[in-house]
C-alpha positions in Angstrom: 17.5 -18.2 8.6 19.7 -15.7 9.3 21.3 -16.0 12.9 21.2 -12.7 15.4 24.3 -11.5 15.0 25.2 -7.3 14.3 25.2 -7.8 10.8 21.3 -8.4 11.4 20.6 -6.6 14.4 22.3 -2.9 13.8 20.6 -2.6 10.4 17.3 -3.6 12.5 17.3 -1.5 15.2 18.6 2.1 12.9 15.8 0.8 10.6 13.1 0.9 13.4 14.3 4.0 15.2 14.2 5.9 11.8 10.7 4.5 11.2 9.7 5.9 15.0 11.4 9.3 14.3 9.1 9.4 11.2 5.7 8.5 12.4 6.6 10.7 15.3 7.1 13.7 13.1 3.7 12.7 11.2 1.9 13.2 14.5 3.8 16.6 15.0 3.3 18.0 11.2 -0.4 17.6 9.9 0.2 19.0 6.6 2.9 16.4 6.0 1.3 13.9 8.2 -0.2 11.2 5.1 3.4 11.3 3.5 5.7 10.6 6.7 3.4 7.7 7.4 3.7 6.3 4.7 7.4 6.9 4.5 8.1 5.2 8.0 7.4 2.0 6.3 10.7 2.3 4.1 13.0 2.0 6.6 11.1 -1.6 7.7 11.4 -2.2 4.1 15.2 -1.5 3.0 16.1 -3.7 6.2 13.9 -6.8 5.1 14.8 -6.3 1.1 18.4 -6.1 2.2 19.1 -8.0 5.3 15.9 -10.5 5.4 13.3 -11.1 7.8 15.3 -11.3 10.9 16.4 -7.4 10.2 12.5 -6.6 9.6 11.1 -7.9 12.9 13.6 -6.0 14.8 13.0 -2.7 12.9 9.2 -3.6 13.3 9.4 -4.0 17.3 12.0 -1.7 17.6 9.9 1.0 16.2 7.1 0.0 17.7 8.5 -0.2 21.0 9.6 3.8 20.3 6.3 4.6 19.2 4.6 3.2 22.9 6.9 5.0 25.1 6.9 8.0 23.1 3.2 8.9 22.6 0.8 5.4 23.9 0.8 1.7 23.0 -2.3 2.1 21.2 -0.7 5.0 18.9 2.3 1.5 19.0 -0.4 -1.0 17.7 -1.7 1.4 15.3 1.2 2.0 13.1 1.7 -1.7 13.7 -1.1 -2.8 12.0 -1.0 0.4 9.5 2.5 0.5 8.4 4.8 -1.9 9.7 3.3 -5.0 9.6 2.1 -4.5 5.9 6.2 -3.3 4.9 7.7 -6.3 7.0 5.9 -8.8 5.0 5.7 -7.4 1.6 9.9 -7.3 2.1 9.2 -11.2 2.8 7.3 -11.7 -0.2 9.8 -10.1 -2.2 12.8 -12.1 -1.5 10.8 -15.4 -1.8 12.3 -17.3 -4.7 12.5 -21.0 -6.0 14.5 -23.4 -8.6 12.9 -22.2 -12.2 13.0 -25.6 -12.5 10.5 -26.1 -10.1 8.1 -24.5 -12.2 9.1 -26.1 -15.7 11.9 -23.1 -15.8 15.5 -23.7 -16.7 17.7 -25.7 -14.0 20.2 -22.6 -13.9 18.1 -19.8 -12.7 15.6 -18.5 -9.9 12.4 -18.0 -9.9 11.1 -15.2 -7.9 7.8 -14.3 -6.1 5.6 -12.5 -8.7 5.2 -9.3 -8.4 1.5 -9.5 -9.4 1.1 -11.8 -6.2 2.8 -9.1 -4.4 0.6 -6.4 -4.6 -2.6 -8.7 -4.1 -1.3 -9.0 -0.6 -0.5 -5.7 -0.1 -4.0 -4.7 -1.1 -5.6 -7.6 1.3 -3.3 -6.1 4.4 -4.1 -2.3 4.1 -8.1 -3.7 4.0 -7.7 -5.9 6.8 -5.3 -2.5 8.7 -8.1 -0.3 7.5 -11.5 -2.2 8.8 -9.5 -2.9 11.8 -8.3 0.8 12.9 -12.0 1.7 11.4 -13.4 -0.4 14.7 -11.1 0.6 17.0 -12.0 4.5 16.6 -15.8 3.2 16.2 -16.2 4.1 12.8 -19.5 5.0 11.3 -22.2 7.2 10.9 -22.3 8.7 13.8 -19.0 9.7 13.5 -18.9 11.0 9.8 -22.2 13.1 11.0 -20.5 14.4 13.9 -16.8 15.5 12.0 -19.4 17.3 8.9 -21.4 19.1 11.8 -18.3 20.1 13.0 -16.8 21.5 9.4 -20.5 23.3 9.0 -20.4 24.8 12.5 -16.5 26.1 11.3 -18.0 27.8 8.2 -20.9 29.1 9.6 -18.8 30.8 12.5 -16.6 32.4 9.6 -19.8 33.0 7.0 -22.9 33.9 9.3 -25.0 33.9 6.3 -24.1 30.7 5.0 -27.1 28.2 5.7 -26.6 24.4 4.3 -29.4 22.8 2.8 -30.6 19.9 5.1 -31.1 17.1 2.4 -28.3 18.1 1.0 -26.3 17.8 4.5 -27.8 14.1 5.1 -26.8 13.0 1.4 -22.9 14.3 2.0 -22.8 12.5 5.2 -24.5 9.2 3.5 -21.5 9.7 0.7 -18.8 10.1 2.9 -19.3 7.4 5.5 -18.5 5.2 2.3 -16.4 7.4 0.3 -13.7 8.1 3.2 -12.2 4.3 3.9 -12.3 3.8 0.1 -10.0 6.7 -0.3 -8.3 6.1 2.5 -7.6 3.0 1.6 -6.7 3.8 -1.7 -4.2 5.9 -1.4 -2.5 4.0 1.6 -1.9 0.9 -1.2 -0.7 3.1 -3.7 1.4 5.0 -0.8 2.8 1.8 0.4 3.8 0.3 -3.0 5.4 3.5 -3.7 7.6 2.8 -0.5 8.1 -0.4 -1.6 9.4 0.8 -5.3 12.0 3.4 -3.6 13.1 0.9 -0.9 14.0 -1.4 -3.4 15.7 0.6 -5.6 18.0 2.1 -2.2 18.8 -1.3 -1.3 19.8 -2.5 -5.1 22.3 0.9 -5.4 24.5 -0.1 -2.2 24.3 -3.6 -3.8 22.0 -5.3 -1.0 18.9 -6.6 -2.6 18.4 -9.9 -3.2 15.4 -9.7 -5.8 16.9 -8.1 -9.2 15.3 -5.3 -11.0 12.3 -5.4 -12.7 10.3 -3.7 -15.1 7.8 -2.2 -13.3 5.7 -1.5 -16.4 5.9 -5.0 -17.6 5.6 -7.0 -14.5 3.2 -4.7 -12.6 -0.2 -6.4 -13.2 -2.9 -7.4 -10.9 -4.1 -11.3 -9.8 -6.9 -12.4 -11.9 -8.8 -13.8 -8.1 -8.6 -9.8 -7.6 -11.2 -9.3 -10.1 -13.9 -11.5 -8.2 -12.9 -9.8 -4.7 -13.0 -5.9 -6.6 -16.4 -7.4 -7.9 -17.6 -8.4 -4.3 -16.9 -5.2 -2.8 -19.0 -3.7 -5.2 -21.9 -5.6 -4.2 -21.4 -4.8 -0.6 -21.5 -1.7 -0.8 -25.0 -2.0 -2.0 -25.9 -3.9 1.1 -26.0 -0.8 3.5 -24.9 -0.8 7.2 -21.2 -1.9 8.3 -21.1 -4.5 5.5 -21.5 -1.4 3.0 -18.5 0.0 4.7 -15.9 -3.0 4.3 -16.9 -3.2 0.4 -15.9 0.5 0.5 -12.6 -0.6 2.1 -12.7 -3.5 -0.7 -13.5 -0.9 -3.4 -11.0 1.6 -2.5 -7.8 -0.8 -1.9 -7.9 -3.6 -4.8 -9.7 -0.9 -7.3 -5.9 1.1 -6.3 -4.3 -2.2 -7.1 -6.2 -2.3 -10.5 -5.7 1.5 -11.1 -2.0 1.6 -10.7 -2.2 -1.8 -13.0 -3.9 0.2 -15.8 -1.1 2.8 -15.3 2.0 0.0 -15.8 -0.1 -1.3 -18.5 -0.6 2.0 -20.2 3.5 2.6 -19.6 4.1 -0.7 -21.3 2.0 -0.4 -24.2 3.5 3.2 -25.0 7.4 2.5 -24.8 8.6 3.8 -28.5 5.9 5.1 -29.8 5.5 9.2 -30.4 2.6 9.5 -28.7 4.1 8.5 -25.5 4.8 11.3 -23.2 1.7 13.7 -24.2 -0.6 10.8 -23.5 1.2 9.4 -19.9 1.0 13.5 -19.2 -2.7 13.8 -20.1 -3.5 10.8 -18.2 -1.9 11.6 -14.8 -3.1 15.0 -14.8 -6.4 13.7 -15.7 -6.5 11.9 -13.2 -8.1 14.2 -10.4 -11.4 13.3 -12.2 -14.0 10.6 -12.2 -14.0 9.3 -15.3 -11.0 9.3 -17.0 -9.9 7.6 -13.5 -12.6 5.1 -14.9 -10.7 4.1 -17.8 -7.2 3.5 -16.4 -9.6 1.1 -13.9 -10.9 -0.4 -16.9 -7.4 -1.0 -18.3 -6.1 -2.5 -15.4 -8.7 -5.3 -15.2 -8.6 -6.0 -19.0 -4.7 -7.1 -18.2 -4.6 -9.3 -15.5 -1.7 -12.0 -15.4 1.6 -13.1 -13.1 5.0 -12.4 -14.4 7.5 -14.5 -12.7 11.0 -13.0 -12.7 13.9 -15.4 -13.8 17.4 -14.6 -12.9 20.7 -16.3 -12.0 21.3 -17.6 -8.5 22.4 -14.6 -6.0 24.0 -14.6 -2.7 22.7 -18.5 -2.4 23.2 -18.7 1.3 20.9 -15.7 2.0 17.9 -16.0 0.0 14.8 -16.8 1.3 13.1 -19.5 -0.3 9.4 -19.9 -0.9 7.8 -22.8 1.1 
């Protein structure tokens, strides 16, 4: 381990006090709020990629401890457990490695943490984060049917003739009390692997990173045990009640993990040929809709599997190595 010397500890505290200054200006901006969230957590994650886990606890408390006397320790614990905590340890993950020969590799190179294995815990963190903030604000359906009165009261106080249908009404608030953590959680994996991707790619160009670059396309494939969790959220959700709600959270966060899969996989599978770029076009743009969403799902759980990157030894006394 790393000892706590300046080479660890500067990079750690300007990582945390930029990841403060960001969730702080997410509370200040709504309509930039979701992205400067979810960018707080690459500052936690260029310190861990590029100066280890030492570096990422101190930007993790150091923002943290910003965050408390700034605004509240609950608004603290929240991005905590939100942001934080999730970027700390998928910086961890990453610069896990082994002896390939360990695993029936070569005796000459390293064996590094898949990335498949990577994003399986990502997707597991953001629906423990979810179900956890989801309790904490008492989550439910009292509270979806309270924020929908709300938005019809708004309407109605700008259109006086506008009168919603009452089945209607209870069937939107049924939908959404499940429909909102699944997105929410959807988006918040894709969000946070995105931070990952950039992170990783700032700490390579000022030569920091420990893991080497990888095809994202190639490598970027889901666990096959994430097909029977994906499968059990499902059936919760047709359980009713609060167990309904954590199979939403379920749903939304490893079906993300399977839908940014089936986009790597369809990345992969196009490199060279001429159909490429209008078909990667039509399918992000398609991608505001149900069904053709559906699809990319379905690609992403017909290509599960673990690709284990394999490089030369690097910076030897550094690396983190997987227990």
């Amino acid at each position: 381990m790393p000892k706590l010397n300046q080479t660890v500890l500067i990079p750690g505290i300007l990582a945390g006090i930029c990841a403060a200054f960001l969730t702080l200006g997410a509370t200040a901006q709504s309509s930039m709020s979701f992205l400067l969230y979810a960018a707080s957590a690459m500052p936690v994650l260029v310190a861990g990629l590029g100066w280890g886990n030492v570096s990422a606890i101190i930007a993790i408390l150091s923002a943290a401890f910003l965050g408390a006397l700034a605004v509240s320790p609950i608004f603290a614990v929240t991005i905590a457990i939100f942001t934080l905590i999730p970027a700390g340890w998928l910086s961890h993950l990453a610069n896990l490695a082994r002896p390939a020969s360990e695993l029936g590799g070569p005796d000459d190179l390293m064996a590094w943490y898949p990335l498949s294995g990577i994003v399986l815990h990502l997707c597991a963190l953001i629906t423990v984060s979810v179900i956890v903030l989801g309790t904490m604000i008492g989550y439910g359906p009292d509270l979806v049917s309270q924020l929908v009165d709300m938005m019809m009261t708004s309407v109605q106080t700008r259109e006086s003739s506008f009168t919603p249908d009452a089945t209607a009404l209870a069937q939107t608030k049924t939908l959404l009390v499940l429909m909102l953590p699944m997105v929410q959680g959807g988006l918040w994996v894709m969000m946070l692997f995105a931070a990952y991707y950039f992170a990783s790619r700032a700490v390579r160009s000022f030569g920091k990173g420990l893991r080497p670059r990888e095809d994202i396309a190639a490598a970027l494939r889901m666990h096959r045990n994430a097909i029977f969790i994906f499968l059990g959220g499902i059936v919760l959700t047709f359980l009713g009640g609060t167990v309904a709600m954590v199979g939403a959270v379920v749903c939304g966060t490893f079906g993300a993990g399977f839908v940014m899969a089936g986009y790597a996989s369809l990345h992969h599978r196009s490199k060279g040929k001429d159909w490429r770029w209008p078909v990667l076009v039509l399918a992000y743009i398609s991608a505001v809709f149900v069904f053709p969403l559906l699809i990319i799902l379905v690609l992403g759980l017909s290509d599960v599997r673990s690709t284990i990157s394999l490089t030369p030894p690097r910076n030897p006394d550094n690396k983190e190595t997987k227990p």
